[in-house]
Backbone as JSON Lines, residues from 0, in Angstrom:
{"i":0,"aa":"X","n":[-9.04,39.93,28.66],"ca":[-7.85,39.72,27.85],"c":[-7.8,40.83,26.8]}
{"i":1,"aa":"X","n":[-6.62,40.95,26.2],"ca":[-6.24,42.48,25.87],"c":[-6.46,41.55,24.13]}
{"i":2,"aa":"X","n":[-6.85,42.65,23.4],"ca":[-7.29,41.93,21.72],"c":[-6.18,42.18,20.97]}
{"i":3,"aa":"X","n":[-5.1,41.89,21.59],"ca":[-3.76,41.94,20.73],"c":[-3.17,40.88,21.04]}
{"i":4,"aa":"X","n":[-3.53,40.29,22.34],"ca":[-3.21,38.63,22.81],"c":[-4.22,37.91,22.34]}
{"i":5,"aa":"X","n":[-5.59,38.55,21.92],"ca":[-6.98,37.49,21.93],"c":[-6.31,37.13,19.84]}
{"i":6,"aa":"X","n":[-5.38,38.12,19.4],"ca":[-4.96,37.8,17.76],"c":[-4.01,37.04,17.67]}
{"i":7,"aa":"X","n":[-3.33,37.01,18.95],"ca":[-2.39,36.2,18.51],"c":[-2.16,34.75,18.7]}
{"i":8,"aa":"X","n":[-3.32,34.63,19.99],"ca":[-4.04,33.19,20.34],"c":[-4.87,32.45,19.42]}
{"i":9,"aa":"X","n":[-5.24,33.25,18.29],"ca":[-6.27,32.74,17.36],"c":[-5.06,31.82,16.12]}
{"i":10,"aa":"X","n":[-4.5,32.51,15.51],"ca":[-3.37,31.15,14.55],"c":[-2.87,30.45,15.58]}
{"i":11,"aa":"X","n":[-2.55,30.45,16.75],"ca":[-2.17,29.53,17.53],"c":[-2.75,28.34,17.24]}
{"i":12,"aa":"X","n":[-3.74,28.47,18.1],"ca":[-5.07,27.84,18.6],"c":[-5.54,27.03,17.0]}
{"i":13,"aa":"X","n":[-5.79,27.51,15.88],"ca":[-5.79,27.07,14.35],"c":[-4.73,26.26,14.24]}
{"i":14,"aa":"X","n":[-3.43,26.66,14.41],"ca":[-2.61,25.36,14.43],"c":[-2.47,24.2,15.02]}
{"i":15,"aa":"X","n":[-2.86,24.52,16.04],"ca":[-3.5,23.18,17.41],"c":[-3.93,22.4,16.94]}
{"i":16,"aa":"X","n":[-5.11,22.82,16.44],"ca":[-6.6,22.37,15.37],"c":[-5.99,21.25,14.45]}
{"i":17,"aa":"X","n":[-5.09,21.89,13.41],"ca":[-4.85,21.21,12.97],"c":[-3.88,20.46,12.86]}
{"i":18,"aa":"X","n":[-2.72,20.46,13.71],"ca":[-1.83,19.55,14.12],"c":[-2.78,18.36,14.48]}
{"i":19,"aa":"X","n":[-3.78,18.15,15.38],"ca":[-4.5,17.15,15.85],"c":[-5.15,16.62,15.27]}
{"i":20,"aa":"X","n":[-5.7,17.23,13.83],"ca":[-6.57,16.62,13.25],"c":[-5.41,16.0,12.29]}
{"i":21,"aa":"X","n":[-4.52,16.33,11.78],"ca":[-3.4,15.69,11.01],"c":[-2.8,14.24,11.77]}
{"i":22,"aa":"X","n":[-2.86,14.44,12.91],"ca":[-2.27,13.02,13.78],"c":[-3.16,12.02,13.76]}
{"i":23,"aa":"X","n":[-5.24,12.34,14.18],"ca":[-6.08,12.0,13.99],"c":[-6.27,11.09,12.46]}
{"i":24,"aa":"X","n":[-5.94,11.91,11.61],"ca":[-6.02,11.09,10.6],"c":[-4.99,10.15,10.17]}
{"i":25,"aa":"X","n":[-3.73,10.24,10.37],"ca":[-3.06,9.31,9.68],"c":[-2.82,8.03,10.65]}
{"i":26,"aa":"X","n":[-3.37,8.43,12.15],"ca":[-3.63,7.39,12.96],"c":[-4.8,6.36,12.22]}
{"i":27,"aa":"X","n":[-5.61,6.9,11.78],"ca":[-6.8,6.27,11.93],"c":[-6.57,5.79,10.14]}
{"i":28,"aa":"X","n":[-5.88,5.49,9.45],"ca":[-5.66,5.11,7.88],"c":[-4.3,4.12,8.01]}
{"i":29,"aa":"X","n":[-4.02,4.12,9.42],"ca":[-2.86,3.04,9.85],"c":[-3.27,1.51,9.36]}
{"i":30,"aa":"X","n":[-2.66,1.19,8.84],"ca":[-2.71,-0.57,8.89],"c":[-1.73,-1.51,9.53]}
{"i":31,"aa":"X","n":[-2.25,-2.55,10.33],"ca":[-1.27,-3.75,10.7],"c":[-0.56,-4.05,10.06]}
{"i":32,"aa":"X","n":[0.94,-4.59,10.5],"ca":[1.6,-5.06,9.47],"c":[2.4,-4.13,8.46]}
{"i":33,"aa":"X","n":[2.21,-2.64,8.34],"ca":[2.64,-1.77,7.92],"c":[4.05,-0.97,9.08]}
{"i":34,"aa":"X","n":[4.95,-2.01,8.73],"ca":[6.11,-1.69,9.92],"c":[7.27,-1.09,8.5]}
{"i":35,"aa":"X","n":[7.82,-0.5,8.95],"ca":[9.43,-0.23,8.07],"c":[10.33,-0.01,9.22]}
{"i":36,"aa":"X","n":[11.22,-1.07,8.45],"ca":[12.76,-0.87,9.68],"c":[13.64,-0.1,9.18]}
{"i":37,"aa":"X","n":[13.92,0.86,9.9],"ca":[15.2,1.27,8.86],"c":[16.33,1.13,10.78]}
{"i":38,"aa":"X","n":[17.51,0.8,9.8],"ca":[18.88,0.63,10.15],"c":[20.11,1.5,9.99]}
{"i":39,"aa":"X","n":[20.64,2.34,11.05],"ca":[21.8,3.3,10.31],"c":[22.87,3.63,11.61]}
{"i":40,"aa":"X","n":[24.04,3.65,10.65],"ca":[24.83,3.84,12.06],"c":[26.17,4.85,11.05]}
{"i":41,"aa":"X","n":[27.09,5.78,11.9],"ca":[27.55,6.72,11.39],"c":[29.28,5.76,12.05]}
{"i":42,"aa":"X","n":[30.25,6.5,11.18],"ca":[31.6,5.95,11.89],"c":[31.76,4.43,11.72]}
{"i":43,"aa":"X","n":[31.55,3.96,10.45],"ca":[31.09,2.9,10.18],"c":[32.3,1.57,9.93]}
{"i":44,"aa":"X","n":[33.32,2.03,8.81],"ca":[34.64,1.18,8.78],"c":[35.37,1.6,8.48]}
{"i":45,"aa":"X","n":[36.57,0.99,8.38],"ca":[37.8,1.45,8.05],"c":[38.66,0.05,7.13]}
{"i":46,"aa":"X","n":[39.63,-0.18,6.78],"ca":[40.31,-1.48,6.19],"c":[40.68,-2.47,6.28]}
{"i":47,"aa":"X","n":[40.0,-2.58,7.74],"ca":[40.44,-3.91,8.63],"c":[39.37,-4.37,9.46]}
{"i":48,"aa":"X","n":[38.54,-4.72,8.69],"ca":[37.09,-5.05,8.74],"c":[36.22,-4.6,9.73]}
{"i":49,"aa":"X","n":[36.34,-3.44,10.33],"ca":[35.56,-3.32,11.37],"c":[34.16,-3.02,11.51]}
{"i":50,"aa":"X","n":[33.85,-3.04,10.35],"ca":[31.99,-2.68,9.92],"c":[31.61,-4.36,9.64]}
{"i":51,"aa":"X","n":[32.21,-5.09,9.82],"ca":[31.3,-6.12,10.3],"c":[30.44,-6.79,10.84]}
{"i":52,"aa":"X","n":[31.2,-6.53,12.35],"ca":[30.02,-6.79,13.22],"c":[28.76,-6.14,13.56]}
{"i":53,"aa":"X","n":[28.98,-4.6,12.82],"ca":[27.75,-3.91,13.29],"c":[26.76,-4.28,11.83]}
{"i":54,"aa":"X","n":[27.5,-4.8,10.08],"ca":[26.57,-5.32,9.54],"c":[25.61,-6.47,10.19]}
{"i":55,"aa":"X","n":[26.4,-7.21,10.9],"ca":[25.43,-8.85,11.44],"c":[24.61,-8.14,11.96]}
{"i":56,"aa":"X","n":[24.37,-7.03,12.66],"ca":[22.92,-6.69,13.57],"c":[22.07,-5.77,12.39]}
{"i":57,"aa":"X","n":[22.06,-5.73,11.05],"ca":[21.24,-5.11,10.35],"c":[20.3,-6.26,9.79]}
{"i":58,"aa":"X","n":[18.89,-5.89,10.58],"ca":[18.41,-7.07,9.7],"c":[17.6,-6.89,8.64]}
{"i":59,"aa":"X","n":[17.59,-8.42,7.59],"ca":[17.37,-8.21,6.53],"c":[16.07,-8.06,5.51]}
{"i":60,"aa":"X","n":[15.3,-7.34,6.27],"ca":[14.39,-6.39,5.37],"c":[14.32,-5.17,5.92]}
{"i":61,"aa":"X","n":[15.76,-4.53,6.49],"ca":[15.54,-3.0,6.92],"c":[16.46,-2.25,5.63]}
{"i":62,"aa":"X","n":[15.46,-0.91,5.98],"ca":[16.24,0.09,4.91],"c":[17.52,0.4,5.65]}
{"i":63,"aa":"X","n":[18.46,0.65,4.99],"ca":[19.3,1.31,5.35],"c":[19.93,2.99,5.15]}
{"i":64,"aa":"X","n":[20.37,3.38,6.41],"ca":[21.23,4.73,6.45],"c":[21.94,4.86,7.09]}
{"i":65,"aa":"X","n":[22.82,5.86,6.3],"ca":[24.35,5.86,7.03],"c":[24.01,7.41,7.39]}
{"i":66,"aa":"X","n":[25.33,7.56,8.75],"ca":[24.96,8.87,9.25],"c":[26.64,9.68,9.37]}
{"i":67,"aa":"X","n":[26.98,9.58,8.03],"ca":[28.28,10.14,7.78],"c":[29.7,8.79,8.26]}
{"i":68,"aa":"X","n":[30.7,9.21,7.35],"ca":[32.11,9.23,8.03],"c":[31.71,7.38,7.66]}
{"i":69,"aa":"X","n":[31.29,6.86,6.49],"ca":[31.07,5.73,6.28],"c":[32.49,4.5,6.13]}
{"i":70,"aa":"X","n":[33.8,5.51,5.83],"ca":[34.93,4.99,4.88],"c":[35.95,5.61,5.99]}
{"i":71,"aa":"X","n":[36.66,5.1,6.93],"ca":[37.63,5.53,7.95],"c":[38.93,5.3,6.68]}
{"i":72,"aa":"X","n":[40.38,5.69,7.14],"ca":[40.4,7.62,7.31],"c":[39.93,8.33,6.01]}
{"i":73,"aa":"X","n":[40.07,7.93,5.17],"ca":[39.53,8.71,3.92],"c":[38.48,8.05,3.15]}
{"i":74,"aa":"X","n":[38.11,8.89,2.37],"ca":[36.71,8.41,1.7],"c":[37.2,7.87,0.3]}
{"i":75,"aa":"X","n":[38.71,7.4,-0.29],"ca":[39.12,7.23,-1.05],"c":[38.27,5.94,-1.9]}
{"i":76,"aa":"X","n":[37.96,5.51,-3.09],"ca":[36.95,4.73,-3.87],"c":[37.98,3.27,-3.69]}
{"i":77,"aa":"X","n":[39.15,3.19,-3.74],"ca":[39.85,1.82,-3.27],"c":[39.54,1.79,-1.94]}
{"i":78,"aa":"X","n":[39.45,2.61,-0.6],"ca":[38.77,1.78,0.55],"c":[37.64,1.35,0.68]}
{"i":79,"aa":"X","n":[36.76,2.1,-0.32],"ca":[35.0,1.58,-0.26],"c":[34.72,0.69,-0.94]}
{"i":80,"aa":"X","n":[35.64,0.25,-2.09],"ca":[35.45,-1.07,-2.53],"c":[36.15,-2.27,-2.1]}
{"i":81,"aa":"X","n":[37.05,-2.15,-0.97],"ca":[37.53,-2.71,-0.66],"c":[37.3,-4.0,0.05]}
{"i":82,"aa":"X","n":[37.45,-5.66,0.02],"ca":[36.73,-6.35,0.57],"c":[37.22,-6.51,2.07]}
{"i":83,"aa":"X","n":[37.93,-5.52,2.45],"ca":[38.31,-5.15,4.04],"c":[37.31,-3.47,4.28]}
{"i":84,"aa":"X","n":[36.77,-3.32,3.42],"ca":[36.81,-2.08,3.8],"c":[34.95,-1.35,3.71]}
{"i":85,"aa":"X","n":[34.42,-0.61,3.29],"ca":[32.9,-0.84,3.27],"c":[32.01,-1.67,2.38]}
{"i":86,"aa":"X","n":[32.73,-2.29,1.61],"ca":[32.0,-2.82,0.48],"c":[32.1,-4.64,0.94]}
{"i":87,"aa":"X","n":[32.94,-4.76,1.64],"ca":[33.03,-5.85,2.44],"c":[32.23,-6.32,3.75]}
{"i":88,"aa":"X","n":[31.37,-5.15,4.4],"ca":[30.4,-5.01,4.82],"c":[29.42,-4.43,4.97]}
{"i":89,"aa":"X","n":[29.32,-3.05,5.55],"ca":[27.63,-2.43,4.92],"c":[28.04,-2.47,3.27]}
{"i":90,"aa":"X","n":[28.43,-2.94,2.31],"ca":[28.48,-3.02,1.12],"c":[27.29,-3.99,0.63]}
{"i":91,"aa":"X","n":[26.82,-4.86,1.52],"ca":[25.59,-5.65,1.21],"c":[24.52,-5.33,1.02]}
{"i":92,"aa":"X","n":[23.99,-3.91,1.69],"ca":[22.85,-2.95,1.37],"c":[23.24,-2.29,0.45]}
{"i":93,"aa":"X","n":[23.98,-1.78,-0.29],"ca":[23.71,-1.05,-1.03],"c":[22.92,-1.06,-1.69]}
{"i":94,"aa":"X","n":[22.15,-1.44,-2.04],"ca":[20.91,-1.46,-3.06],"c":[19.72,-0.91,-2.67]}
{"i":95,"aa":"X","n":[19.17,-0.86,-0.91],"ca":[18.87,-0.28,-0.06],"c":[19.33,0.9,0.88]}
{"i":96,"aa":"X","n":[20.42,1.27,0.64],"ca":[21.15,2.18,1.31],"c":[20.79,3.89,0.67]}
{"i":97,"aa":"X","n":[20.54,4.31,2.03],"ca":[20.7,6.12,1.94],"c":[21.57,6.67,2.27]}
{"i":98,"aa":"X","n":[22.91,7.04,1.75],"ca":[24.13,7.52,2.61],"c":[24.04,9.25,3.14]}
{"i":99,"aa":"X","n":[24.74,9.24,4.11],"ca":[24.81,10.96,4.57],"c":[26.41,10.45,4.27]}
{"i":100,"aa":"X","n":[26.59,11.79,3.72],"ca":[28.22,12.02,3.54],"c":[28.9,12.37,5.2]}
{"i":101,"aa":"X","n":[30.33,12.21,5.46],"ca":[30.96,12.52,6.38],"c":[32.48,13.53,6.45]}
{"i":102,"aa":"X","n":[32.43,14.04,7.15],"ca":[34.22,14.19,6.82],"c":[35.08,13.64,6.5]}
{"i":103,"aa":"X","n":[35.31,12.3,6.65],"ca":[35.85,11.34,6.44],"c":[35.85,11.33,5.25]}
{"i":104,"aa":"X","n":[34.87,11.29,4.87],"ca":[34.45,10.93,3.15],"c":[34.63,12.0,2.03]}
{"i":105,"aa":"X","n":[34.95,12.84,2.71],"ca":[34.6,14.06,2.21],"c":[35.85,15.41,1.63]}
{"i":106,"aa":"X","n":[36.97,14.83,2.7],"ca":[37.95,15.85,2.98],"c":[38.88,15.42,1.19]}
{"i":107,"aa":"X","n":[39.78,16.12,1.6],"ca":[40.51,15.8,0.25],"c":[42.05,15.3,-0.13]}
{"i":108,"aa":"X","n":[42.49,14.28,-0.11],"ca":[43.46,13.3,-0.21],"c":[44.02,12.82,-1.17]}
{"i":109,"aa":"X","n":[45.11,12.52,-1.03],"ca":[45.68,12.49,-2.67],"c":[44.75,11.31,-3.38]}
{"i":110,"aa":"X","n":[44.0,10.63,-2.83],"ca":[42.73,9.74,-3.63],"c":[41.22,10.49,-3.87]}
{"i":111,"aa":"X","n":[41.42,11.42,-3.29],"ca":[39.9,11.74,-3.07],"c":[39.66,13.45,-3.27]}
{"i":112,"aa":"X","n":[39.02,13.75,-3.92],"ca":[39.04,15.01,-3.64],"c":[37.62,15.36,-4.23]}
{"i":113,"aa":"X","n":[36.96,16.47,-2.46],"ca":[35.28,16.65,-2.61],"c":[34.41,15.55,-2.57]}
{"i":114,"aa":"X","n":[35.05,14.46,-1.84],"ca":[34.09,13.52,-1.32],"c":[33.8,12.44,-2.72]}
{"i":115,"aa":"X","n":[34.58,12.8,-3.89],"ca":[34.43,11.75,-5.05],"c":[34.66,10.49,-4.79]}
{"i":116,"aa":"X","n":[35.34,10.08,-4.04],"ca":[35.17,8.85,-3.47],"c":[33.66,8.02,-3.1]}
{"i":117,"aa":"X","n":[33.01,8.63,-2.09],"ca":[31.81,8.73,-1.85],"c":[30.95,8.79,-3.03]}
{"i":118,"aa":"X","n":[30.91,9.25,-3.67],"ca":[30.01,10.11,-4.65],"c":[30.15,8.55,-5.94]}
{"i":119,"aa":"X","n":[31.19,8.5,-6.11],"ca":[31.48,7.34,-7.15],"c":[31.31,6.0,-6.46]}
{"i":120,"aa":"X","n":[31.15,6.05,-5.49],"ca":[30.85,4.13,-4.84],"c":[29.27,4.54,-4.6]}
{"i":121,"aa":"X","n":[28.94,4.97,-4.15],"ca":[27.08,5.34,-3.77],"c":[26.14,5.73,-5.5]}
{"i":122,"aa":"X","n":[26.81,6.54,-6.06],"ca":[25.71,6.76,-7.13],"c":[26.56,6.19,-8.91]}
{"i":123,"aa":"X","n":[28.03,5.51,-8.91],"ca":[28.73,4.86,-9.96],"c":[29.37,5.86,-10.58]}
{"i":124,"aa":"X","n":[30.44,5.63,-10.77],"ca":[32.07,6.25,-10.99],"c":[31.71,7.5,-12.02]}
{"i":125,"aa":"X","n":[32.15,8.27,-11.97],"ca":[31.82,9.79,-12.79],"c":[30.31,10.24,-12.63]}
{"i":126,"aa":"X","n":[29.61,9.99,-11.8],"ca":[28.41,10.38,-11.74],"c":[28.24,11.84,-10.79]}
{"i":127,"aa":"X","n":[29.43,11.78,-10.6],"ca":[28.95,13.71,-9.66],"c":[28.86,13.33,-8.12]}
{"i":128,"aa":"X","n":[27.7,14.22,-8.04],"ca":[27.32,14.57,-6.44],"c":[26.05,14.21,-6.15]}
{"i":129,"aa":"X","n":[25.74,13.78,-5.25],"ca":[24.57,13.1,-5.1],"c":[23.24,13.97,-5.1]}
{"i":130,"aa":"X","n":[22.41,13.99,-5.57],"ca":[20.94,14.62,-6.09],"c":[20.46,14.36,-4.75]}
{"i":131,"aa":"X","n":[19.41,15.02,-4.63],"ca":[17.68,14.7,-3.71],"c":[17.65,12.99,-3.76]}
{"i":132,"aa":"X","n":[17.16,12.92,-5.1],"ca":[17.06,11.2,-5.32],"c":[17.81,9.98,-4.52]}
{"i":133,"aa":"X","n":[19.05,10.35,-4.43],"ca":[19.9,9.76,-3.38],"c":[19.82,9.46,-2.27]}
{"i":134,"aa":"X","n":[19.09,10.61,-1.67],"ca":[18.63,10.26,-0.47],"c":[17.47,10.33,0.32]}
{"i":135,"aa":"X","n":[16.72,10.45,-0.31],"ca":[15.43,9.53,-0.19],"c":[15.13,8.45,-0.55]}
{"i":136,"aa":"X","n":[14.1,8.12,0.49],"ca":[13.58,6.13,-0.11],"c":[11.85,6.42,-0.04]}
{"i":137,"aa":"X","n":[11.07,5.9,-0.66],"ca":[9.79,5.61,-0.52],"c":[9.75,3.91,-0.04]}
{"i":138,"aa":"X","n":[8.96,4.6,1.05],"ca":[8.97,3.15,1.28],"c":[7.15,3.01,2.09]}
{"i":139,"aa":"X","n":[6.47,2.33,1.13],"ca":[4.81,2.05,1.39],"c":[4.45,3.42,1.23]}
{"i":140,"aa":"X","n":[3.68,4.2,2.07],"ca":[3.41,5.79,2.18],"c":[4.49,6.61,2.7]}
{"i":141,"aa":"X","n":[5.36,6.32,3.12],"ca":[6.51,6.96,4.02],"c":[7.83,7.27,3.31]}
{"i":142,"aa":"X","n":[7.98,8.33,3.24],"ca":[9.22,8.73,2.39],"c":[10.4,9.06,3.68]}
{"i":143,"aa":"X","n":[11.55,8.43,3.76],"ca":[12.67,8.94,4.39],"c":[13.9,9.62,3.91]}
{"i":144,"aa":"X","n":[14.07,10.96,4.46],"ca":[15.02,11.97,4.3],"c":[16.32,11.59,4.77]}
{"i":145,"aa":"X","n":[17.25,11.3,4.57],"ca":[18.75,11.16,5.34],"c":[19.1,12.65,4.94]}
C-alpha cells in the first residue's frame, strides 16, 4: 500500500475507534425505564378544528414538536388562539411544546408579518423571535433540537 493511502486510512480508522467507543459507552450507562416520547407532526390546523384528531393520538407524557406550517392559512395570533384553531388543540402542550416555524406561519398578511404571529403565541406577545432556548428541551440526559 502506497503511504499516502496508509495517511489517510489512519484518521479514518481513529474515527472508527472512536465512534465505537462513544456508542459503547452510552450503551452501557443506559438505564431501564429511561424512555422519552416525543410527539410531532407538521401541517397541523387550520379554523375548523382539524388538529384535533391528530391531538387525541399525542400521548400524555410525550414531549412535543411541531414540524412547521402549525396555523393553516396564515400564522395570524387570532388563528392560534383560536378555540377552532391551534390553541384549541395542539394548544394543550404548549407548555411542552418545541415549535419549528412554517410558511404558513411565517409569510406576511395583513395580520401577520415575519411570522409574529408565531413568535407571539409560542414565546408571549412582543417577545421577538424565538432564541436557541425555544427550541430545545432537556429532557433526563437528552437534549432535543427541533
Amino acid at each position: 500500500m502506497e503511504k499516502s493511502s496508509q495517511r489517510k486510512l489512519v484518521p479514518l480508522a481513529c474515527l472508527l475507534l472512536v465512534g465505537v467507543a462513544l456508542v459503547w459507552t452510552s450503551r452501557s450507562r443506559q438505564t431501564q425505564g429511561a424512555i422519552t416520547v416525543v410527539a410531532g407532526a407538521g401541517d397541523i390546523t387550520d379554523t375548523s378544528n382539524q388538529g384535533v384528531a391528530t391531538a387525541a393520538l399525542v400521548p400524555s407524557d410525550a414531549q412535543v414538536i411541531t414540524l412547521g406550517d402549525n396555523q393553516y392559512q396564515d400564522g395570524c395570533l387570532s388563528a392560534f388562539t383560536s378555540s377552532s384553531g391551534y390553541a384549541g388543540s395542539w394548544g394543550a402542550f404548549l407548555s411542552r411544546t418545541r415549535p419549528a416555524i412554517g410558511n404558513h406561519d411565517s409569510h406576511d398578511t395583513s395580520c401577520s408579518t415575519a411570522g409574529n404571529g408565531y413568535f407571539d403565541y409560542f414565546n408571549g406577545v412582543g417577545s421577538g423571535t424565538c432564541d436557541y432556548s425555544c427550541r430545545t428541551r432537556e429532557t433526563g440526559r437528552r437534549l432535543v433540537f427541533v
